[in-house]
C-alpha positions in Angstrom: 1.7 11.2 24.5 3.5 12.2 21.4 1.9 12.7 18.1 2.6 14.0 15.0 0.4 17.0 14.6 -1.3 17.0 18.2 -3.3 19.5 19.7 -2.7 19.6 23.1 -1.9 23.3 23.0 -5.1 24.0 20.8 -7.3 21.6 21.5 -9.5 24.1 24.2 -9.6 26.4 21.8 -10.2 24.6 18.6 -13.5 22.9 20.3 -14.7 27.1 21.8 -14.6 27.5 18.0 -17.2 25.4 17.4 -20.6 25.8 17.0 -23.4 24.4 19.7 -24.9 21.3 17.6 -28.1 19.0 18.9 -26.6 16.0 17.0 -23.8 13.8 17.2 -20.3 15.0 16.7 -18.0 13.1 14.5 -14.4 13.1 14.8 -12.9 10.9 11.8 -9.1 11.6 12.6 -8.6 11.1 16.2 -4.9 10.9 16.3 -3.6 12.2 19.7 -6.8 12.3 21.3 -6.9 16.0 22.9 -9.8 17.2 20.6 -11.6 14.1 21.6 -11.3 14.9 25.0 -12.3 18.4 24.7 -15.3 17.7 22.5 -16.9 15.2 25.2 -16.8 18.1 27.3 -18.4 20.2 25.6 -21.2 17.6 23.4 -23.3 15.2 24.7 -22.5 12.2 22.0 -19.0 12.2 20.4 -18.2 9.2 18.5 -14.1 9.8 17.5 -12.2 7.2 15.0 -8.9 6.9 13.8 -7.7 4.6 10.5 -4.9 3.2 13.1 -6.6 0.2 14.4 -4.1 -0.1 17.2 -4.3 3.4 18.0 -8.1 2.9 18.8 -7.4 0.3 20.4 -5.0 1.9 22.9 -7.7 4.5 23.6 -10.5 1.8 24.3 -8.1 0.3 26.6 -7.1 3.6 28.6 -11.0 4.3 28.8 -11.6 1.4 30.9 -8.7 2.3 33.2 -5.8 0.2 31.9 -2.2 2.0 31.9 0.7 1.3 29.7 3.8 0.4 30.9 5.9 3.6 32.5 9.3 2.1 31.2 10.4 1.6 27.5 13.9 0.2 27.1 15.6 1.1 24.0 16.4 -2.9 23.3 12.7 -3.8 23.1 11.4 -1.4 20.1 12.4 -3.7 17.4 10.7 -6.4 19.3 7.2 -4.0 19.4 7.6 -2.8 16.1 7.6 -5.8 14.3 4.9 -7.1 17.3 1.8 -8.8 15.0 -0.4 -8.5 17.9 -3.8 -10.1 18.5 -6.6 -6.9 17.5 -8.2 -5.3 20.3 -5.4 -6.5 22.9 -3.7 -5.4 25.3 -0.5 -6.3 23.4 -1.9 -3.8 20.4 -2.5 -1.5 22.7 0.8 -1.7 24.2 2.4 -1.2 20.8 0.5 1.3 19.7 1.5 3.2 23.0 5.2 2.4 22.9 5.3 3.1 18.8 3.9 6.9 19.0 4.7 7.7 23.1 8.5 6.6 22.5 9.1 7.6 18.8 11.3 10.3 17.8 8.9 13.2 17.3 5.8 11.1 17.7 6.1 9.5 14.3 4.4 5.6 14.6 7.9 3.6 14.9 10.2 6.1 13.0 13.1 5.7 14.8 13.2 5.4 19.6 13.0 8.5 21.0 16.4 9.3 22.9 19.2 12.0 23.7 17.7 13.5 26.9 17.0 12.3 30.2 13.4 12.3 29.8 11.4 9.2 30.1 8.8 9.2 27.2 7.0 6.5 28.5 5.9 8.0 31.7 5.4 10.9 29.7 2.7 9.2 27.3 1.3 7.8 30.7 0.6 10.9 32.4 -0.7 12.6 29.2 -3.2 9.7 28.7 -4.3 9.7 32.2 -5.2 13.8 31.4 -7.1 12.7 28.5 -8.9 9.4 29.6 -11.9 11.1 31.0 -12.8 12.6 28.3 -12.0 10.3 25.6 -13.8 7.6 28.0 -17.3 9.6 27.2 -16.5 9.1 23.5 -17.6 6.6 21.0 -14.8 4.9 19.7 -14.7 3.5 16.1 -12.0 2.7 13.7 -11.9 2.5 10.4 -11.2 5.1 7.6 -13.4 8.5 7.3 -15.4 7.7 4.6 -16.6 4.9 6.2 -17.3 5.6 9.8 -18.7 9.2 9.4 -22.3 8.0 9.1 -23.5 12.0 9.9 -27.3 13.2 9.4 -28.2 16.7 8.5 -27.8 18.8 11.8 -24.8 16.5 12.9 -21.1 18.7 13.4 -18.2 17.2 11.5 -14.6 18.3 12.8 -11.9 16.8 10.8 -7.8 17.2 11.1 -6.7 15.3 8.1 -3.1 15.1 7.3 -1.8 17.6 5.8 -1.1 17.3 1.7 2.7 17.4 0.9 3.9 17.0 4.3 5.8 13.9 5.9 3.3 11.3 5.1 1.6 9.1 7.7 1.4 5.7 8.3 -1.3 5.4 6.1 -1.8 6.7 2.3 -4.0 9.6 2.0 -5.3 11.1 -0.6 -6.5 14.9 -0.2 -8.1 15.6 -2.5 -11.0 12.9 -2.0 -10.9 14.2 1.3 -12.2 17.7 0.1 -15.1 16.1 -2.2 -16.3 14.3 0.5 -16.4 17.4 3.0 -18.4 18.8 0.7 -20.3 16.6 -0.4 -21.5 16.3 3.6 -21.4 20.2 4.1 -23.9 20.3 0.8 -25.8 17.6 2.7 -26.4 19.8 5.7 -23.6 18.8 7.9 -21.7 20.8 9.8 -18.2 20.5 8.7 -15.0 21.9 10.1 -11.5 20.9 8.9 -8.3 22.2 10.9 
């Protein structure tokens, strides 16, 4: 599935990187899920969040098996992207799936992905299909990073914030309270790693 900023090339190696840790791992920006799904093999209790409620839900829903639609047709984006849809349902999963799987670029609703002959949608599908056993051992949480990480001295910390003066997400973001609290937890005796 498309992401802006996804790891699916580096994800193996980003998690090899990391040191062994007895605690819980904490994954605060979960995004296209690859790290995720290299972390649960590799820790025994990885709890991954994402500030994209919709997002989380998507992966909650893959987790217990569900698969998103294989077909997007251009004529129904506006209809999902403007989509209020109940949280936690299937219908916010489906959007969340259809925004960032069939997006130019992976960008959340920025515009339908077109000019080749490639389907996105069954794209996305078989990429979360590669991913849902690993992100189906994961704890999944959303809410912002500041108030989800909940980590103990001992626990490992891997964050992949966006980037500062870059194309913005959908979400404000401000770096550099991100970088106080990092600190703040690595003084604590957290384990913290920020790609």
């Amino acid at each position: 599935m498309q992401y802006l900023g996804g790891k699916s090339r580096t994800a193996k190696k980003i998690v090899e990187s990391l040191p062994p840790c007895e605690g819980t791992v904490w994954e605060p920006f979960m995004g296209g899920g690859w790290v995720t799904a290299k972390l649960t093999e590799r820790y025994d209790k990885v709890i991954a969040s994402d500030m994209h409620d919709d997002l989380v839900t998507l992966y909650k829903w893959v987790s217990d098996g569900w698969e998103p639609p294989s077909e997007f047709p251009e004529s129904d984006y506006h209809h999902w992207k403007y989509l209020e849809p109940e949280p936690g349902s299937e219908e916010a999963a489906t959007k969340a799936f259809f925004g960032y799987a069939c997006s130019f670029g992976g960008r959340y609703y920025e515009g339908y992905a077109r000019g080749s002959s490639r389907n996105y949608a069954a794209t996305g599908c078989r990429s979360l299909a590669r991913k849902q056993p690993g992100i189906a051992k994961a704890e999944l949480r959303s809410g912002s990073y500041e108030t989800v990480v909940q980590a103990q001295p001992g626990d490992l910390v891997y964050c992949d914030p966006p980037f500062a003066d870059t194309k913005g997400y959908q979400f404000k973001f401000d770096s550099e309270e991100f970088w106080r609290w990092a600190e703040r937890l690595a003084k604590s005796g957290v384990l913290v790693y920020v790609s």
